[in-house]
Structure formats: C-alpha cells, structure tokens
PyMOL Python script that loads the backbone (N, CA, C, O; Angstrom):
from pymol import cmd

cmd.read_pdbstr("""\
ATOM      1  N   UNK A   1     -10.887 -27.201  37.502  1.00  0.00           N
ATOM      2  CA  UNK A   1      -9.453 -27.167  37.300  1.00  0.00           C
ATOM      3  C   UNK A   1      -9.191 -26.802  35.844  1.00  0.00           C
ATOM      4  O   UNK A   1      -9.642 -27.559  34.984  1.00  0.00           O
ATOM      5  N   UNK A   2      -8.606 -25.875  35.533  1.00  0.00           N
ATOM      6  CA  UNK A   2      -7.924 -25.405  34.143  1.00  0.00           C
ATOM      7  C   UNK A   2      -6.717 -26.231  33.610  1.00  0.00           C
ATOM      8  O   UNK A   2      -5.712 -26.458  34.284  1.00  0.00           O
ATOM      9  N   UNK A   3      -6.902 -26.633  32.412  1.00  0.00           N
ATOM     10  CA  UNK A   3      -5.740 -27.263  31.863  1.00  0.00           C
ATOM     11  C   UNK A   3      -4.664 -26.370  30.926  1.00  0.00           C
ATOM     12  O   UNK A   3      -5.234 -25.700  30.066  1.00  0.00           O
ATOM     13  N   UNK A   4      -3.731 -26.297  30.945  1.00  0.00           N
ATOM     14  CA  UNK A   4      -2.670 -26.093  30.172  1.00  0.00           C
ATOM     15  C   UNK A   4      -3.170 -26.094  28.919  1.00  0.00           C
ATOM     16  O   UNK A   4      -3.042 -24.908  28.615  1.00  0.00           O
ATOM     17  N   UNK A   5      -3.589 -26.562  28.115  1.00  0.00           N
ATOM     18  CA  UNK A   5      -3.725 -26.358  26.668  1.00  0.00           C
ATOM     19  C   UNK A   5      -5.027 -25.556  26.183  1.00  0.00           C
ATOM     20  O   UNK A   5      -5.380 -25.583  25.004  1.00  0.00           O
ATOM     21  N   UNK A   6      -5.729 -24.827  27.189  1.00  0.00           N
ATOM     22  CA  UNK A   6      -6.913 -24.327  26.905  1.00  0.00           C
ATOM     23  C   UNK A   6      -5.859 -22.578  27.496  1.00  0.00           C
ATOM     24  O   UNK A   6      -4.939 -22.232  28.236  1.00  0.00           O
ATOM     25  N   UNK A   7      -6.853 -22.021  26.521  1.00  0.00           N
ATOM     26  CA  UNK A   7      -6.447 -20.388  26.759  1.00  0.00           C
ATOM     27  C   UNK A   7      -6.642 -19.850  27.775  1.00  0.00           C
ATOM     28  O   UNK A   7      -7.536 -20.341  28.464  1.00  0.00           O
ATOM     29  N   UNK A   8      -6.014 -18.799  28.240  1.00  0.00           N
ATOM     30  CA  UNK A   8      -6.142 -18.556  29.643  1.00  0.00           C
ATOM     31  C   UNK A   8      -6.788 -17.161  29.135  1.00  0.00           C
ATOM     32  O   UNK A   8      -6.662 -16.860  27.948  1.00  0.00           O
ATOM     33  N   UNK A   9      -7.613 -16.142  30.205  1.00  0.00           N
ATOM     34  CA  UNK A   9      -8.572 -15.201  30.214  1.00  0.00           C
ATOM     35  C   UNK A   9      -8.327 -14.636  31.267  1.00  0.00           C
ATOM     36  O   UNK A   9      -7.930 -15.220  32.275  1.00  0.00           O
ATOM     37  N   UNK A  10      -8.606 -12.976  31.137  1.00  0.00           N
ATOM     38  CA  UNK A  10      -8.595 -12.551  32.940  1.00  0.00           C
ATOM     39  C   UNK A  10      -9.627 -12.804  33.469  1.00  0.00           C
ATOM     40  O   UNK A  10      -9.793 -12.029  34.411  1.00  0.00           O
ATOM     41  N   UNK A  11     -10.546 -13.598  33.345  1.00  0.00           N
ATOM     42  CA  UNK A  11     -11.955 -14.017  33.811  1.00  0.00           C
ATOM     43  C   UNK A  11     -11.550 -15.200  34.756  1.00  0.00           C
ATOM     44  O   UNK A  11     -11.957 -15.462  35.888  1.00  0.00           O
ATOM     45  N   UNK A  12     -10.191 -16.145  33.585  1.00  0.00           N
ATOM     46  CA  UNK A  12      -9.651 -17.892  33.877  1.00  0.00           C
ATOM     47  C   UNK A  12      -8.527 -17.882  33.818  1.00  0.00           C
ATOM     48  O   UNK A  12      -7.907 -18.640  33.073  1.00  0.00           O
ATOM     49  N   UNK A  13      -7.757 -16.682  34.891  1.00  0.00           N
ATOM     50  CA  UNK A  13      -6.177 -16.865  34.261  1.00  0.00           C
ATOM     51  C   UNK A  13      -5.669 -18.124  34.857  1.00  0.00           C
ATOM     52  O   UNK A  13      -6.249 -18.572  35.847  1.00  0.00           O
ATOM     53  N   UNK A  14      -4.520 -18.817  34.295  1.00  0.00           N
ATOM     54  CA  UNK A  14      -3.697 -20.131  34.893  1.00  0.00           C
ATOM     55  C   UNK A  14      -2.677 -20.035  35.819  1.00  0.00           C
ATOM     56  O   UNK A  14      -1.966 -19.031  35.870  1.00  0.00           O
ATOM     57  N   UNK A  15      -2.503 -21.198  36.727  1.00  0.00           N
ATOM     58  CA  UNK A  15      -1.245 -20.962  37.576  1.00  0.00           C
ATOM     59  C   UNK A  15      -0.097 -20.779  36.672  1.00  0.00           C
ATOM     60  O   UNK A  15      -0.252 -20.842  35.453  1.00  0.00           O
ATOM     61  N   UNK A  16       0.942 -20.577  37.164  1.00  0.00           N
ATOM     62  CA  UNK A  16       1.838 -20.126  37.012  1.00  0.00           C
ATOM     63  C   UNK A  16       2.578 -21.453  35.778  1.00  0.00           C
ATOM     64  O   UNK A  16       3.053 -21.408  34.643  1.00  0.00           O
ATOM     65  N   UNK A  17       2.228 -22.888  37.150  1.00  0.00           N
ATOM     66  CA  UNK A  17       3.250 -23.693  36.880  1.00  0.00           C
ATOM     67  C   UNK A  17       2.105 -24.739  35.838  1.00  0.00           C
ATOM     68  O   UNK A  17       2.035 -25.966  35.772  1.00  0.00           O
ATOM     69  N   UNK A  18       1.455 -23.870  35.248  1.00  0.00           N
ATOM     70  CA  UNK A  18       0.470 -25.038  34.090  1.00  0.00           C
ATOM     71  C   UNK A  18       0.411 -24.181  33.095  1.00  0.00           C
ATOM     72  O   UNK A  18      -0.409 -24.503  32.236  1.00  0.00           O
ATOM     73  N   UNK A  19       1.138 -22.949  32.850  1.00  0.00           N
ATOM     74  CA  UNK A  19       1.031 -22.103  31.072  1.00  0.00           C
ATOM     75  C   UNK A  19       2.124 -22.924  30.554  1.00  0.00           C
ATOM     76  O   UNK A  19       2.995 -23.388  31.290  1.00  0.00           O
ATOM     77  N   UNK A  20       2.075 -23.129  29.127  1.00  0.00           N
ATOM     78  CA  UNK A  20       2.593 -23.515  27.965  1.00  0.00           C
ATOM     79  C   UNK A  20       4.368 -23.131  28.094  1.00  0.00           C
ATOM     80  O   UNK A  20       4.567 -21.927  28.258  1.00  0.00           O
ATOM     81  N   UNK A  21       5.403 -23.845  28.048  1.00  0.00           N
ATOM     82  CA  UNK A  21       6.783 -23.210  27.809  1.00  0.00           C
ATOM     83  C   UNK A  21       7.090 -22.641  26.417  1.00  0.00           C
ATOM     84  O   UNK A  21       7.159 -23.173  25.309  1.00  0.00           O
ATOM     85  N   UNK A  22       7.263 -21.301  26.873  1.00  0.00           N
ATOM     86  CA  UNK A  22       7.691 -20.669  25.779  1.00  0.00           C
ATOM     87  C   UNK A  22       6.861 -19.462  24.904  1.00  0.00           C
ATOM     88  O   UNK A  22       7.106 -18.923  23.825  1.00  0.00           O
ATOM     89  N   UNK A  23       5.521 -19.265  26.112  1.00  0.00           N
ATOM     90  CA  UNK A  23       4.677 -18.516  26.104  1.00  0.00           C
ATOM     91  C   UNK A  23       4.713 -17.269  26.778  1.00  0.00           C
ATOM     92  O   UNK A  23       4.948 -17.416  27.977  1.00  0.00           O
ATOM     93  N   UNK A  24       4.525 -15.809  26.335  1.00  0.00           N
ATOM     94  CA  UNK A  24       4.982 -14.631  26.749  1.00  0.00           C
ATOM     95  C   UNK A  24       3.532 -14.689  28.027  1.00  0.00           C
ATOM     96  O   UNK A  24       2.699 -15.527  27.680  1.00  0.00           O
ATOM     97  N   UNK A  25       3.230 -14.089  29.119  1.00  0.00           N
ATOM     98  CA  UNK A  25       2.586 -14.010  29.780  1.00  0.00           C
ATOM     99  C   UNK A  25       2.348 -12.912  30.428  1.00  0.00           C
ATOM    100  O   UNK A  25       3.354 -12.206  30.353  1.00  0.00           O
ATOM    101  N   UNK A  26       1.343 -12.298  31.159  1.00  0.00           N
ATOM    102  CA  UNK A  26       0.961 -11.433  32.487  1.00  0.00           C
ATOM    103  C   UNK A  26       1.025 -11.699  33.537  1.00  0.00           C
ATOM    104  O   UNK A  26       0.132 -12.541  33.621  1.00  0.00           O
ATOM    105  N   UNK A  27       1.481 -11.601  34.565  1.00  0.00           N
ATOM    106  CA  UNK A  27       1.148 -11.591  36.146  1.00  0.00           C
ATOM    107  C   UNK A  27       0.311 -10.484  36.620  1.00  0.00           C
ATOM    108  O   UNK A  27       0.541  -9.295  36.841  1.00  0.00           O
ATOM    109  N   UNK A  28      -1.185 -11.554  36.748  1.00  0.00           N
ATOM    110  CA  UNK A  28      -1.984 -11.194  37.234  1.00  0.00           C
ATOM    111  C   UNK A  28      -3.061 -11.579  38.381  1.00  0.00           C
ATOM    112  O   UNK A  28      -4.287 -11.626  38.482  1.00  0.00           O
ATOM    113  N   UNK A  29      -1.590 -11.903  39.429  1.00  0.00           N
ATOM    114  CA  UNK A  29      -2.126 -12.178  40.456  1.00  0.00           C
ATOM    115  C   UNK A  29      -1.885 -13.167  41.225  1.00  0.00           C
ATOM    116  O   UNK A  29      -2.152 -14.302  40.832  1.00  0.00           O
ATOM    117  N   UNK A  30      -1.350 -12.956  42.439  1.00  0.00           N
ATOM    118  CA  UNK A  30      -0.350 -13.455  43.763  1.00  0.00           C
ATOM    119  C   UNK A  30      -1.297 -13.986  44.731  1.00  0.00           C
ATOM    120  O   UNK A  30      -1.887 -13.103  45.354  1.00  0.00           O
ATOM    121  N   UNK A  31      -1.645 -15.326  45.068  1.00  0.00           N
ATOM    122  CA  UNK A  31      -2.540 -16.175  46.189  1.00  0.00           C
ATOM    123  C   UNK A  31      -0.913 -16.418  47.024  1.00  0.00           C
ATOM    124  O   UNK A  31       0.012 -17.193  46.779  1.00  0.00           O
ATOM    125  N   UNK A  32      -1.126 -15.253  48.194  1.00  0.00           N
ATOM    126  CA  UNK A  32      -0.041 -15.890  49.065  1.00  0.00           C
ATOM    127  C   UNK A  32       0.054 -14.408  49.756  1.00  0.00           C
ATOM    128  O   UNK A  32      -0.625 -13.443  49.406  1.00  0.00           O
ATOM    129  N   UNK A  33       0.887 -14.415  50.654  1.00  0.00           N
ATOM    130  CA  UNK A  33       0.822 -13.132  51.867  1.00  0.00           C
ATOM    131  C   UNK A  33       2.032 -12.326  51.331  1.00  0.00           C
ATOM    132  O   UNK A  33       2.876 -12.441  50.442  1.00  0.00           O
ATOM    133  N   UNK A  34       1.823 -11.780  51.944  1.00  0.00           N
ATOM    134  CA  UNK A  34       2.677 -10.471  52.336  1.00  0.00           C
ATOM    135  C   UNK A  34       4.254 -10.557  51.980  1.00  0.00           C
ATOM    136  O   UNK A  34       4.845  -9.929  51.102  1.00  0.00           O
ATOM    137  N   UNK A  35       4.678 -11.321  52.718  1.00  0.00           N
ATOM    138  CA  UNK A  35       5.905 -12.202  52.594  1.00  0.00           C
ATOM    139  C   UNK A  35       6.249 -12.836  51.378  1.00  0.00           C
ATOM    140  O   UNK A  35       7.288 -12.547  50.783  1.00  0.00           O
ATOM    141  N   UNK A  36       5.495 -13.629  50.994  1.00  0.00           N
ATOM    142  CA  UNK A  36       5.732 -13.915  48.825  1.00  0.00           C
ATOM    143  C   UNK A  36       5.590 -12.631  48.114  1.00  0.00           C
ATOM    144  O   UNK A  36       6.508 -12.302  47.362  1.00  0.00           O
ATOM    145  N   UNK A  37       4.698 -11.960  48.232  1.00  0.00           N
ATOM    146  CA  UNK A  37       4.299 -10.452  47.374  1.00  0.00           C
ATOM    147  C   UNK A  37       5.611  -9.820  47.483  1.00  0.00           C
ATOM    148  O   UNK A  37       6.058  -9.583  46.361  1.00  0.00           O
ATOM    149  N   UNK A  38       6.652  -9.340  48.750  1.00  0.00           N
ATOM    150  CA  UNK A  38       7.905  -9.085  48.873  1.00  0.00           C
ATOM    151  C   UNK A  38       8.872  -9.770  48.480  1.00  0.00           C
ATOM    152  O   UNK A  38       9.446  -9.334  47.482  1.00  0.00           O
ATOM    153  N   UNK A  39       9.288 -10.786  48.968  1.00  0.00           N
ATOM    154  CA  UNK A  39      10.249 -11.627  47.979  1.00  0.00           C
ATOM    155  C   UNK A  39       9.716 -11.787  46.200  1.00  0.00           C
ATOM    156  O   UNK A  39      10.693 -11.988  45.479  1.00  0.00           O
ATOM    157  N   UNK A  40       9.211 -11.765  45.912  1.00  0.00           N
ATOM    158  CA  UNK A  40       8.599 -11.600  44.190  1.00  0.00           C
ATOM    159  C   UNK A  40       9.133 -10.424  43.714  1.00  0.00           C
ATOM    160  O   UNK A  40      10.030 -10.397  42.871  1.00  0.00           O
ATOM    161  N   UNK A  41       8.476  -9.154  44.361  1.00  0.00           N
ATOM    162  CA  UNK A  41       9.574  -7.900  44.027  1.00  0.00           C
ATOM    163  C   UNK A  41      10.583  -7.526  44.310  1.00  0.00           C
ATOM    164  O   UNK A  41      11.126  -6.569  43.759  1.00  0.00           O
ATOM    165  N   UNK A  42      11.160  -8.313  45.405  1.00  0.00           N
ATOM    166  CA  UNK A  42      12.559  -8.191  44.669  1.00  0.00           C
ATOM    167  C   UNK A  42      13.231  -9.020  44.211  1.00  0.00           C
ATOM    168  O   UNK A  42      14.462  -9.033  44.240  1.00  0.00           O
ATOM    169  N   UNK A  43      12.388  -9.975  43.636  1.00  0.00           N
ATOM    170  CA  UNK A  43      13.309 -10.673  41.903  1.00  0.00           C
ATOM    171  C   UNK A  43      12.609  -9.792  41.192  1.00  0.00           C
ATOM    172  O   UNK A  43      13.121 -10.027  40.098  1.00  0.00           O
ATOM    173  N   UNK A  44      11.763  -8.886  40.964  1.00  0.00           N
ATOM    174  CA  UNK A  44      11.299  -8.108  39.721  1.00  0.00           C
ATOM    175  C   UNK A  44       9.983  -8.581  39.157  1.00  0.00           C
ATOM    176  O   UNK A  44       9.516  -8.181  38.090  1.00  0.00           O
ATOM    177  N   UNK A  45       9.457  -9.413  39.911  1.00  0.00           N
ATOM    178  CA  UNK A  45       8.009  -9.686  40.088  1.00  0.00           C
ATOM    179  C   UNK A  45       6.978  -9.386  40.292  1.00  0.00           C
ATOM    180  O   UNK A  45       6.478 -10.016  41.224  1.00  0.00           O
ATOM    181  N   UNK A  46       6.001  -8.257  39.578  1.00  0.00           N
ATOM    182  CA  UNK A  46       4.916  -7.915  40.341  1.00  0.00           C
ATOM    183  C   UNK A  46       3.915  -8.188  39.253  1.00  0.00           C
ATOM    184  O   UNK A  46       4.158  -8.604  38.120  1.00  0.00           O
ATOM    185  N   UNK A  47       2.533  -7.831  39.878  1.00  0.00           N
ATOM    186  CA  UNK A  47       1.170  -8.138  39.455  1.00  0.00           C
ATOM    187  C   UNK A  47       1.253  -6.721  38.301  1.00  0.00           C
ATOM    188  O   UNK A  47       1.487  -5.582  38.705  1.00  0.00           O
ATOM    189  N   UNK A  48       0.976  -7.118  36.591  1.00  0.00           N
ATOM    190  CA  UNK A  48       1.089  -6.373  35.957  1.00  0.00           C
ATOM    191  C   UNK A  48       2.797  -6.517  35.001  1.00  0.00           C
ATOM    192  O   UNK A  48       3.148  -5.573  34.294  1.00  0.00           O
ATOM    193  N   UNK A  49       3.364  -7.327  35.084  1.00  0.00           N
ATOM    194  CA  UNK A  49       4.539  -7.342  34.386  1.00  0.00           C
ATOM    195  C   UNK A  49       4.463  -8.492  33.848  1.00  0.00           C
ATOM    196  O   UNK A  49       4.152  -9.550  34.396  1.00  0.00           O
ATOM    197  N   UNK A  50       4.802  -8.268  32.546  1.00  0.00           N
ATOM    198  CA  UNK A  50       4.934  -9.425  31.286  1.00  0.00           C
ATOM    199  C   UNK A  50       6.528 -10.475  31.728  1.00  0.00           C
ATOM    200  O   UNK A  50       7.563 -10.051  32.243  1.00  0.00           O
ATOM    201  N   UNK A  51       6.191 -11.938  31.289  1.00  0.00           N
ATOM    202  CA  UNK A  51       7.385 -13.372  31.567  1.00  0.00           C
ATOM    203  C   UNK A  51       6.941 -13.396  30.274  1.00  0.00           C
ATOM    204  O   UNK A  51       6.074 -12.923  29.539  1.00  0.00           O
ATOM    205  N   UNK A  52       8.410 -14.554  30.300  1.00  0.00           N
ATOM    206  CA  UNK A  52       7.973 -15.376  29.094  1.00  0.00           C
ATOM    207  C   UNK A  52       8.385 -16.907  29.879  1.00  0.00           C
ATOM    208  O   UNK A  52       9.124 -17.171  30.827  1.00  0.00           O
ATOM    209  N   UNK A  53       7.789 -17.482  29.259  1.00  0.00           N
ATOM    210  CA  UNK A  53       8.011 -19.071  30.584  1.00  0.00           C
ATOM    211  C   UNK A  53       9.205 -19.899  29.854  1.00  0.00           C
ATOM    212  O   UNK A  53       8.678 -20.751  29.139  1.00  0.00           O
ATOM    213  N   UNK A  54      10.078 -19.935  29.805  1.00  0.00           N
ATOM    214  CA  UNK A  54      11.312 -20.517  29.454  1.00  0.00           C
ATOM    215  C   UNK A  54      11.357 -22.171  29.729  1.00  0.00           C
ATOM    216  O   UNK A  54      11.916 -23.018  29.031  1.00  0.00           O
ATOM    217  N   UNK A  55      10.884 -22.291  30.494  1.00  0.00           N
ATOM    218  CA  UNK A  55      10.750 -24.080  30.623  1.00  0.00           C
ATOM    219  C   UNK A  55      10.460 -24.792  32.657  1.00  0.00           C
ATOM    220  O   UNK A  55      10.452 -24.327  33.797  1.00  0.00           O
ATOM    221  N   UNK A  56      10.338 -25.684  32.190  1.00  0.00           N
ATOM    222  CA  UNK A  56       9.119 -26.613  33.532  1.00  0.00           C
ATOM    223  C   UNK A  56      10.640 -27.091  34.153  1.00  0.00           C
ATOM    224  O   UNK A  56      11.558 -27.540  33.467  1.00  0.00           O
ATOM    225  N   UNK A  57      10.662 -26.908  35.417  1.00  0.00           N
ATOM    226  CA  UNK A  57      11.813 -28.030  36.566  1.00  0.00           C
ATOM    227  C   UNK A  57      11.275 -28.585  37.124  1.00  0.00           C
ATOM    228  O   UNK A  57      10.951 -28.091  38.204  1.00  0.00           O
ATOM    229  N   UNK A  58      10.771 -30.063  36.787  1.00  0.00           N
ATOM    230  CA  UNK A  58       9.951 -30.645  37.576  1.00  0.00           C
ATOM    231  C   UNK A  58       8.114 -29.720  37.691  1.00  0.00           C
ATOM    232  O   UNK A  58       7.282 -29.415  36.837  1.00  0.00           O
ATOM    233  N   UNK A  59       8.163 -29.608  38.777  1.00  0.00           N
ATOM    234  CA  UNK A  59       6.828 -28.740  38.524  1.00  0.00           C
ATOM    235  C   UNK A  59       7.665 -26.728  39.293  1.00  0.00           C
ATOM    236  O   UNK A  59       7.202 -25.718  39.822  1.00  0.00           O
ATOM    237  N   UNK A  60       8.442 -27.019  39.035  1.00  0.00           N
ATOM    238  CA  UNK A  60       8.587 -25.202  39.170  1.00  0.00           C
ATOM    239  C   UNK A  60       8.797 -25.385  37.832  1.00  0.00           C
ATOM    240  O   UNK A  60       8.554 -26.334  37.087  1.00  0.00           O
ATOM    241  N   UNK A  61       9.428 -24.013  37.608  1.00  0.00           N
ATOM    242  CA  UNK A  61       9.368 -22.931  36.514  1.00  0.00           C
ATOM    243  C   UNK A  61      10.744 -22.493  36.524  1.00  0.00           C
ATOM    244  O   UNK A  61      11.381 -22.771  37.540  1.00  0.00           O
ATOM    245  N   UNK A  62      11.553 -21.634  35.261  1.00  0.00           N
ATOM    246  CA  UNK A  62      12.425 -20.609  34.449  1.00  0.00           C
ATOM    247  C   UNK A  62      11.884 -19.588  34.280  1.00  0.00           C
ATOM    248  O   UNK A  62      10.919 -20.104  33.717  1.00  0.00           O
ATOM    249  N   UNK A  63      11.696 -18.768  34.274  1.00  0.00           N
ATOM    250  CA  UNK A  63      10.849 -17.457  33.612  1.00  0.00           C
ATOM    251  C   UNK A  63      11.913 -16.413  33.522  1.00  0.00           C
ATOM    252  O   UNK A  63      12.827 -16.273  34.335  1.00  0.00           O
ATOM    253  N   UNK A  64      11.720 -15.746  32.528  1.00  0.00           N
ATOM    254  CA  UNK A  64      12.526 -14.637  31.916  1.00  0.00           C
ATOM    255  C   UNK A  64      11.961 -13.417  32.458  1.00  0.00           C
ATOM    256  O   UNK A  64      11.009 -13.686  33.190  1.00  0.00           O
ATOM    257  N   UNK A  65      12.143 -12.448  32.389  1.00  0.00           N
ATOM    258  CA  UNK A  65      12.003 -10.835  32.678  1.00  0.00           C
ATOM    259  C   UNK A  65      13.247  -9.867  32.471  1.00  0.00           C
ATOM    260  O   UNK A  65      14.340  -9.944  33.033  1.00  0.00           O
ATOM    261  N   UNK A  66      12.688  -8.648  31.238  1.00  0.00           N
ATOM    262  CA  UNK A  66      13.862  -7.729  31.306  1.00  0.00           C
ATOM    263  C   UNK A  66      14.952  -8.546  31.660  1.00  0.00           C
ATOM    264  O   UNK A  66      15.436  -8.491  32.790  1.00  0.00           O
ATOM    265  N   UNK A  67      15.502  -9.520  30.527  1.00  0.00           N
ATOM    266  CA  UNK A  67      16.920  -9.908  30.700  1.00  0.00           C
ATOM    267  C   UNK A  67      17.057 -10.786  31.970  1.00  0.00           C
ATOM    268  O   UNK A  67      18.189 -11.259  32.079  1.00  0.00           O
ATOM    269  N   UNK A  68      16.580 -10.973  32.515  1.00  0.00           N
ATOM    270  CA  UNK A  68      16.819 -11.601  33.705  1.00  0.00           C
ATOM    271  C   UNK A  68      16.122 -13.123  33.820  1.00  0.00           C
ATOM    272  O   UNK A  68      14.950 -13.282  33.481  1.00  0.00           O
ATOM    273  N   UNK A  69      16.901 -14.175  34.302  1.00  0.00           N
ATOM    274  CA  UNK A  69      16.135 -15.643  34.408  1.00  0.00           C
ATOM    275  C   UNK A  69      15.771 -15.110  36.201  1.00  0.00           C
ATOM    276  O   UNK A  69      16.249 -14.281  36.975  1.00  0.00           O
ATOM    277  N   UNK A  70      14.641 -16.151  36.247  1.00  0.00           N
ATOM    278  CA  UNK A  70      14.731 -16.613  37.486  1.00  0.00           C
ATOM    279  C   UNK A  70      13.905 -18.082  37.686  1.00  0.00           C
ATOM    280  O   UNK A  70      12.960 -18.429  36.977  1.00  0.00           O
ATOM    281  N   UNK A  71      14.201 -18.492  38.272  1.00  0.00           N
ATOM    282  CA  UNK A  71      13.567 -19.939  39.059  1.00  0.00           C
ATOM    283  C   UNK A  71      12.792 -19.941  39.969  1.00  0.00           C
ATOM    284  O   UNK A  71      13.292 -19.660  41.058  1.00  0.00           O
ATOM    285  N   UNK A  72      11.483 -20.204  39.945  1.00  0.00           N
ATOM    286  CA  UNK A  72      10.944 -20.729  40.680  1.00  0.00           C
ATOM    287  C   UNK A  72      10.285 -21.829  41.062  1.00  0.00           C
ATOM    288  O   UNK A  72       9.571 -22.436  40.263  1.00  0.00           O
ATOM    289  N   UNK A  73      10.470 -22.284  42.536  1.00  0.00           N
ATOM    290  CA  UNK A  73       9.850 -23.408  43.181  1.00  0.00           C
ATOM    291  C   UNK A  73       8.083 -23.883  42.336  1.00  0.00           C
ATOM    292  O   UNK A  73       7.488 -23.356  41.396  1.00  0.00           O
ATOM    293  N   UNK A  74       7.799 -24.847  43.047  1.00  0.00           N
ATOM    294  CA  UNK A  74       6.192 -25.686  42.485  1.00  0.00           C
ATOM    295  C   UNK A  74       5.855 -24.492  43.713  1.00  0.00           C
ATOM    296  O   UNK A  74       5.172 -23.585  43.239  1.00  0.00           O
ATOM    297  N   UNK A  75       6.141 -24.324  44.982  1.00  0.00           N
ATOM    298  CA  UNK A  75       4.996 -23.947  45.969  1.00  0.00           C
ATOM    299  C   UNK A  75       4.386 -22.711  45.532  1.00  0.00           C
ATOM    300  O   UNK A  75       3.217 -22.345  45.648  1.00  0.00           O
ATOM    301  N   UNK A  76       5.627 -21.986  44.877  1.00  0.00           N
ATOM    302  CA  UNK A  76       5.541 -20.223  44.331  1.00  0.00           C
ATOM    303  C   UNK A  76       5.039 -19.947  42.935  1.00  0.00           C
ATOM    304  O   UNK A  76       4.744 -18.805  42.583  1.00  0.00           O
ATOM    305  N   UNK A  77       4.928 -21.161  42.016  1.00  0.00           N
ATOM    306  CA  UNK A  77       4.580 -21.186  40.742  1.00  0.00           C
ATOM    307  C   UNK A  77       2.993 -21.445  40.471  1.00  0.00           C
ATOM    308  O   UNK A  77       2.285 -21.112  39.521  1.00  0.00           O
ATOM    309  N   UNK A  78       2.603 -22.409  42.073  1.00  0.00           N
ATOM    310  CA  UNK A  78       1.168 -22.769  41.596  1.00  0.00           C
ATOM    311  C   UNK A  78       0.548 -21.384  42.474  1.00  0.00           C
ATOM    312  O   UNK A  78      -0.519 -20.885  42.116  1.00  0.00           O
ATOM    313  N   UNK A  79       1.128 -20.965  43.354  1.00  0.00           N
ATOM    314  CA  UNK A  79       0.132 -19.031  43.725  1.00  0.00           C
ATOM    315  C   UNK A  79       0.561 -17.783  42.774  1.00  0.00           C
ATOM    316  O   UNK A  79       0.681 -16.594  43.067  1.00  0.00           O
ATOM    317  N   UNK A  80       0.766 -18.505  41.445  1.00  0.00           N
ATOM    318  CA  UNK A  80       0.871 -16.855  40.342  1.00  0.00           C
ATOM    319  C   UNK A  80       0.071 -16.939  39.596  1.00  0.00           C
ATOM    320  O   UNK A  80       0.167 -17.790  38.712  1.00  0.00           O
ATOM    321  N   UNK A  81      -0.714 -16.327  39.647  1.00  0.00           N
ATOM    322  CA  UNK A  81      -1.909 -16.659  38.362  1.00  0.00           C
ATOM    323  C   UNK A  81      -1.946 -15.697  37.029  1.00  0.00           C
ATOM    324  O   UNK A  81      -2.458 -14.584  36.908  1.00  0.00           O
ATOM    325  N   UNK A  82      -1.242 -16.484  36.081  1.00  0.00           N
ATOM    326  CA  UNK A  82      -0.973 -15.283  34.717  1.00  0.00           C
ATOM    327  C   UNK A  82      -2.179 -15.748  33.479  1.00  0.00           C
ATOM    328  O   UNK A  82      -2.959 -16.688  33.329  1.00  0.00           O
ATOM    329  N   UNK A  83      -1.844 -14.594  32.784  1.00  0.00           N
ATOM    330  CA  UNK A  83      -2.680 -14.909  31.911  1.00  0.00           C
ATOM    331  C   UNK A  83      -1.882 -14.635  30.443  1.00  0.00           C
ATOM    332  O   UNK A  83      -1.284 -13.596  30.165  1.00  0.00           O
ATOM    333  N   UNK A  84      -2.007 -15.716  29.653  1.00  0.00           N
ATOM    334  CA  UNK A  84      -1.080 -16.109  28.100  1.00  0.00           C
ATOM    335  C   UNK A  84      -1.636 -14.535  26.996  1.00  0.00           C
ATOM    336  O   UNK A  84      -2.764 -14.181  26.653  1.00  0.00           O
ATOM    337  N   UNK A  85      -0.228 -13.907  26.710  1.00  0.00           N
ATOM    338  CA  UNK A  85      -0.492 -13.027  25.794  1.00  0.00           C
ATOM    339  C   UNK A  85      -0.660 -13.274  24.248  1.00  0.00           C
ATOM    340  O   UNK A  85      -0.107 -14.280  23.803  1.00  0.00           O
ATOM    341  N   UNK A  86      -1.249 -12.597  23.520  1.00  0.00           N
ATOM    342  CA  UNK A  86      -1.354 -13.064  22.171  1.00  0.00           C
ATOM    343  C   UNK A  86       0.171 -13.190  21.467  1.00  0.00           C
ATOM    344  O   UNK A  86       0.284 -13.578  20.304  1.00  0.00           O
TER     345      UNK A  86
END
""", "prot")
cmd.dss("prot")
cmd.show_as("cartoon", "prot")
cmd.util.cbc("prot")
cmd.orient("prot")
C-alpha cells in the first residue's frame, strides 16, 4: 500500500484519493470499465491530462482542470491512478 507522503513514480503512481492537496498531477490511469473511462471524458478526464488536487471531501476529491472544478466520489477517486508533478 502507498502512502500519501511518499512520491509517486510511473513505476508507483497513487490513487487518486491519497495525492497531497494542492499538488499539480497526471492521470495516468483508470482501474474501472468502459462506463467510468466515458463518464471521466466527459468531465474532461482522460489518461494523460494534468489536475491539480484542490482539496479531500471526506475521502473524494475537488480537482481542477483547464478552469474547470469537478468533484469526485471515494469510489471514482480510489480507480485514478496519478502521478505528482514536479
């Protein structure tokens, strides 16, 4: 299990809902079907686009993109696996 305060790697990237608030990030990579991969793009979500994590709701997430907030749930936050940019 990866903790939050250790660096994330594309070797060890982190879920979604355990990177640091306030940390710019990658999405690199969706554990979930067909059906999440679609709803993700169209909030503007895909594998390869930089967040910045805006803050924890409980165990979902805020995340920013191109101007845009969005929210997500714990179920959708722990199948994104990003990795923390310098």
């Amino acid at each position: 299990m990866l903790d939050a305060h250790l660096p994330s790697t594309p070797a060890h990237p982190l879920t979604l809902n355990r990177a640091p608030v306030g940390s710019r990030l990658r999405l690199v990579g969706i554990r979930g079907g067909r059906q999440m991969t679609r709803r993700l793009l169209a909030l503007g979500l895909s594998v390869g686009c930089e967040l910045e994590l805006l803050h924890h709701r409980g165990h979902g997430v805020v995340v920013a993109r191109n101007g845009n907030r969005v929210a997500l749930g714990a179920g959708v936050a722990e199948h994104l696996l990003v990795e923390v940019l310098a």
